[in-house]
N, C-alpha and C positions, 0 to 999 in steps of 0.2 A: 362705302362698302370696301372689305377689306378681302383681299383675296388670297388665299396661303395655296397654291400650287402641289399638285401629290409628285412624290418619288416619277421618275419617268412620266411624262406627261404627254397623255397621247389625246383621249377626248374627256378626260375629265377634272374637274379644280375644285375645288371646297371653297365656299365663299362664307364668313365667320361673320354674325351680327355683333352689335356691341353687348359684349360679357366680359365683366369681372372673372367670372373663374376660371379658373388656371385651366389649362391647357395643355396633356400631356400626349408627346409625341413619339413614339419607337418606332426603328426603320431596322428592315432584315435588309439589308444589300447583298447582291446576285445569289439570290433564291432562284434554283433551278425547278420551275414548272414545266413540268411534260417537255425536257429535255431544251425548254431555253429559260436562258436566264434572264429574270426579274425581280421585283424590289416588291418586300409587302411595308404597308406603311399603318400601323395602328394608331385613330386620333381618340383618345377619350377624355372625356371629363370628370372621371373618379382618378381620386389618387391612387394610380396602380402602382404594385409593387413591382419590382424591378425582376425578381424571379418569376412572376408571372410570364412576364415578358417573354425571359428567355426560355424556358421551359414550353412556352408556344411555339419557336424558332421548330426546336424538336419534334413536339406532336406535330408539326405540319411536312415537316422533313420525312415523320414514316410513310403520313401519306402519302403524300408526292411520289415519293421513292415506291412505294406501292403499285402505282398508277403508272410509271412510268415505261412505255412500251421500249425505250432505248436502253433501258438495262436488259440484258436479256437473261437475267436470275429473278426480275420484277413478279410480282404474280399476275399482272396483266401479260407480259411476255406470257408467262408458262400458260396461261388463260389460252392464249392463241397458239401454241404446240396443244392444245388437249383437245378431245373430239366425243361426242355423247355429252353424259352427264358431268358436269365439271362441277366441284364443291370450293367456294368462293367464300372469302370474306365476309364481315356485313359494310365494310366500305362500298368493296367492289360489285355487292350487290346491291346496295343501295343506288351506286351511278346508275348502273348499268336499269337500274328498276327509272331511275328519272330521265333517260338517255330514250327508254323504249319509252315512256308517256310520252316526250316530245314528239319521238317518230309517227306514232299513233295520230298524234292531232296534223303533223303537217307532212308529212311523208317523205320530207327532204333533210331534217338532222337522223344520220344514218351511220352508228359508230363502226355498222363493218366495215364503214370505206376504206381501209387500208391499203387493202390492195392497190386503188384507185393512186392513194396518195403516193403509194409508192415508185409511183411509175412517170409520175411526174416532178422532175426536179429542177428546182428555182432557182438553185445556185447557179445550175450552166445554162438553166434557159434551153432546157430541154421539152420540147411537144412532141408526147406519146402519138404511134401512130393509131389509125382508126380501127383496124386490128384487134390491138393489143388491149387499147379501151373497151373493146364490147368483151375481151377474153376474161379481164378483172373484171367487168362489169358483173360478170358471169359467179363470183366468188363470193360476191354481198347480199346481202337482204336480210336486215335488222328482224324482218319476219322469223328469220330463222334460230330466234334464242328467245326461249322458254323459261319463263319464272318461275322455281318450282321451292317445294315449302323447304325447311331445313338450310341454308342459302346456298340450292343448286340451281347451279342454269344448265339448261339443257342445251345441243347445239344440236339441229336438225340437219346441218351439214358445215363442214368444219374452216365458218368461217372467224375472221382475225378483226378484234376492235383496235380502235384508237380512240382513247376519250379525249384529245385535244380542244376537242367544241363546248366543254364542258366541266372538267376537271376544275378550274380556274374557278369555277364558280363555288364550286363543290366545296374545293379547300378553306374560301373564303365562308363559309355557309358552318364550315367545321369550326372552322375557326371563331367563331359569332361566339357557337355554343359552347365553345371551351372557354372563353372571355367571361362568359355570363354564369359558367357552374363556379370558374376562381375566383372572378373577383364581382360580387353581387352588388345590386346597384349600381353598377357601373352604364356609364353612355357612350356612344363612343360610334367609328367607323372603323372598318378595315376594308382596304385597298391593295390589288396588287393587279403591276400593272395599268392601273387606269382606271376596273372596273370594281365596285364596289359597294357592301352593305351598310348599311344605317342601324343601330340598335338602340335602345334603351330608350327614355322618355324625354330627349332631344329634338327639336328638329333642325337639320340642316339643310342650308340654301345649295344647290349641288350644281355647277355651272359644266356646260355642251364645250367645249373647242370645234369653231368648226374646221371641219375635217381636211380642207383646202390650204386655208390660209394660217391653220395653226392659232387662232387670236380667239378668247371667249366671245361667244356670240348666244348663248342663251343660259340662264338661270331657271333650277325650280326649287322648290320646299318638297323634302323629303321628312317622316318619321317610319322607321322600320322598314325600312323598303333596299330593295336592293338597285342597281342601276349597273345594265351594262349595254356595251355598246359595239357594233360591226361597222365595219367599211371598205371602201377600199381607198384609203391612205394607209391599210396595213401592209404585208408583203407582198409583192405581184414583180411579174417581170415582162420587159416589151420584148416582142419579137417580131420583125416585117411592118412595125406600126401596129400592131395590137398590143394591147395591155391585156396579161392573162392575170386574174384576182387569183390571192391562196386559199378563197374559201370553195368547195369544189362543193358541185352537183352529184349529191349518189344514183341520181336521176341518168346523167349522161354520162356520168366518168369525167368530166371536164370543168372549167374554171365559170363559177356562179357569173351570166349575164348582165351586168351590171344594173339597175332600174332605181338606183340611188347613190347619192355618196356614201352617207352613214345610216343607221338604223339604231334605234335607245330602247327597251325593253323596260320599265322600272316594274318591278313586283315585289312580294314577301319572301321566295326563295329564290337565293344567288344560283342553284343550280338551273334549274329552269329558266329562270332566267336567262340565264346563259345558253342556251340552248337555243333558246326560241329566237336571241337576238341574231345565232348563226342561222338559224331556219329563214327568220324573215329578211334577211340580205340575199338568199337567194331569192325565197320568193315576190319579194318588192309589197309595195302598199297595196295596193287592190286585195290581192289573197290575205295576205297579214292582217287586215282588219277585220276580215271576214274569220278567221280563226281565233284573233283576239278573241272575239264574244266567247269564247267557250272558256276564259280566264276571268275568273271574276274579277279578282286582286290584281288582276295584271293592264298595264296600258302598254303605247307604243307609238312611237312618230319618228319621221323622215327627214334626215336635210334631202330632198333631190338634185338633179345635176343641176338645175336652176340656182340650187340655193334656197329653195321655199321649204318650207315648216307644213306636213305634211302631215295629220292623228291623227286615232282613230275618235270615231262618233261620240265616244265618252268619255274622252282623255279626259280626267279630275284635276289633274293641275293646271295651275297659270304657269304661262312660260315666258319669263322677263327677256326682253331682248335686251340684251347691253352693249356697250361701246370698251373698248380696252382699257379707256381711260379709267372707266367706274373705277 
């Protein structure tokens, strides 16, 4: 078994069967997503040309740049200075259209949280007080934006998104189908950061890092599927002996209660996906499997703080345990 490692390696590795054919790899190095920086990494098996390549660099750069709530010329900035009816992209309606189905199903990926986020800061290890939390709390509720035809959203009171929970997905998801209008028959991954989609008539072996000790600990067979994954081995900060996680509650205003190490999402679309694997770290396995079912295409399972291997009822893949050494 041969294992090729992605750009920044957080919880995911590609594991390549034995194939003859070639193997081509392009790396975007410090690609800034939603204002941090990471690497996208495209694996395919068609001979792509080399301006595809870079030409993708670009279509995903307007995006990004689009989405990004830290430029304050962004159109999600200006999304959040405008109040009523707001006339929006078809990017930013399109998130924001799979941002509100997540909300819908699980009531915890919630993009007004900004306020929330903003009040909490991990750099100095700053904890907002109880106040101040129900004050922002007071500013949120994804209830309160309106799908309407023409790509307007309506704002029932003038609250401020962050697509941080999702974007990642989104980009990767855009980028799939820009892959597949330029260069046809092509097969292939794209990854950034960690998490990542499958396309073409492929399949790939996709291996778990577990979340602790950093070393592969689980393998599956992926075709067309997306994989991404939550935890808390990502940013958090201690304070008095508590560890506060950076994925936050729009529930409480405060840091998701931990009830796993990681969470893995694989489905057909990397947005949603994406979403659901930040929905289901807050809400842990119990609820998460009980909303799975409303996914048809979608699965989901747990490392917990044990370390045990946690599905749902109808997980469809085998999940190879491996050793480092594989």
């Amino acid at each position: 078994m041969r294992i090729l490692k992605l750009t920044l390696l957080t919880v995911v590795f590609v594991v390549l069967s034995g194939c003859n054919e070639k193997l081509t790899q392009y790396k975007i190095d410090n690609f800034k997503v939603m204002g941090t920086v990471s690497h996208i990494t495209v694996y395919s098996w068609a001979d792509q040309k080399e301006d595809v390549f870079q030409s993708l660099e670009g279509f995903l750069k307007e995006k990004s740049d689009r989405l990004n709530r830290y430029n304050p010329l962004s159109e999600v900035s200006l999304f959040n200075q405008a109040k009523g009816e707001v006339k929006v992209s078809d990017d930013l309606y399109k998130i924001i259209e799979y941002a509100l189905s997540v909300y819908r199903e699980t009531r915890v990926f919630d993009i007004t949280i900004l306020p929330i986020i903003e009040i909490w800061d991990y750099k100095k290890g700053i904890v907002p007080s109880d106040s101040l939390i129900q004050q922002k709390l007071s500013e949120t509720g994804a209830q309160n934006l309106i799908l309407k035809p023409d790509l307007t959203v309506e704002k029932l009171k003038p609250v401020r998104i962050d697509l941080g929970g999702i974007a990642k997905g989104f980009l990767i998801q855009q980028a799939v189908f820009y892959l597949k209008e330029n260069q046809k028959n092509s097969s292939g991954i794209v990854e950034i950061g960690g998490d990542l989609l499958t396309f073409g008539d492929k399949e790939w072996t996709i291996g778990i890092v577990h979340p602790k000790t950093k070393k592969p600990c689980i393998a599956l067979n992926v075709k067309n599927k997306a994989v991404f994954t939550s935890g808390d081995y990502e940013r958090f900060f201690e304070k008095n002996g508590k560890i506060y996680s950076h994925i936050l509650n729009p529930l409480t205003g405060r840091p998701a209660e931990v009830k796993a190490h990681s969470v893995t999402v694989i489905g057909e679309d990397a947005s949603i996906s994406d979403g659901l694997a930040t929905a289901f770290f807050i809400l842990g396995p119990e609820k998460s499997f009980e909303i799975i079912k409303h996914y048809s295409d979608y699965s989901v399972f747990f490392i917990d703080e044990k370390g045990e291997v946690l599905k749902d009822e109808n997980f469809p893949y085998e999940l190879i345990f491996i050793n480092e050494e594989d």
